[in-house]
C-alpha positions in Angstrom: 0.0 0.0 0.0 1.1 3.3 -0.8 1.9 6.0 1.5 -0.9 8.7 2.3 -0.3 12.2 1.6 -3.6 13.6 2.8 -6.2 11.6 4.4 -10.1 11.7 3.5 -12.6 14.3 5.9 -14.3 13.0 8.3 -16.8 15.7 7.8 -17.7 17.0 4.3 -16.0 16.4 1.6 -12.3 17.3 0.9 -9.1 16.0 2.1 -6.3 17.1 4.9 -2.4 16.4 5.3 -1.8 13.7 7.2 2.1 13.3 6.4 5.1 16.0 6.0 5.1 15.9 2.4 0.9 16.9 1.9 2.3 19.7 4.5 4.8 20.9 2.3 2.5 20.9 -0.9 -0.4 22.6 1.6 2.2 25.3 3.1 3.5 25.9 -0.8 -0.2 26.3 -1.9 -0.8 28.4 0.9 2.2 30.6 0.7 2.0 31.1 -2.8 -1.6 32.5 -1.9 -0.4 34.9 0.5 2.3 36.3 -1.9 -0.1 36.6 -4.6 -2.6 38.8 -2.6 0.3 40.5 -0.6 2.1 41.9 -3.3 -1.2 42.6 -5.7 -2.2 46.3 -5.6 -5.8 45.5 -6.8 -6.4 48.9 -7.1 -4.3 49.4 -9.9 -6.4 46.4 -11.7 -8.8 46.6 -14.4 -11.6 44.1 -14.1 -9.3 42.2 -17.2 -6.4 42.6 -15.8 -7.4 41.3 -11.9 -9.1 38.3 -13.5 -6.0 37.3 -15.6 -3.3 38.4 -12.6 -5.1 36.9 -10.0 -8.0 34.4 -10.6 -6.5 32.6 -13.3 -3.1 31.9 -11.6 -5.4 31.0 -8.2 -7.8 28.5 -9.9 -4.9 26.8 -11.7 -2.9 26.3 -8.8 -5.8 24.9 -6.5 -6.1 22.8 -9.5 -3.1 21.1 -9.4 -2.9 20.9 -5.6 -6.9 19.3 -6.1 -4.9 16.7 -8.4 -2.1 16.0 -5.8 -4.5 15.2 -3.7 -6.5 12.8 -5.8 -3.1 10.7 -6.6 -1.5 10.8 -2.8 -4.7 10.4 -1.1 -8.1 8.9 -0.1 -11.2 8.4 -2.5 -13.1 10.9 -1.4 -16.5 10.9 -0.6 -19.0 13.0 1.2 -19.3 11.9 4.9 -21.6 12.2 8.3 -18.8 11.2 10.9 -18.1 7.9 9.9 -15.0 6.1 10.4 
């Protein structure tokens, strides 16, 4: 069996890290969300320009941490508590 990276919810639907390598990728996805917004002057943004600077580079990053998580971790499947 394969090592886990993140481990299913027990609530909801989603995944968390559950070994140091799915916190690295979570802390890289995170931090590279906190640079984005920190050093965006959205003020300075067109509607254009804020959707191709900042919502394009946001939804294709949580893309590819959504597919990290498919191949390093649990099915996942909506749940009420269950084990």
């Amino acid at each position: 069996m394969k090592k886990l990276w993140f481990k299913a919810k027990n609530y909801g639907y989603g995944w968390y890290p559950c070994s140091w390598e799915g916190g690295i990728v979570t802390l890289i996805y995170v931090l590279f969300l906190i640079g984005l917004f920190g050093f965006s002057d959205l003020d300075s943004y067109s509607g254009r320009d804020a959707i191709l600077k900042i919502f394009v580079p946001v939804i294709i990053v949580t893309s590819v941490l959504v597919v990290i998580c498919f191949k390093t971790g649990e099915r996942p499947r909506w749940r009420w508590g269950d084990a």
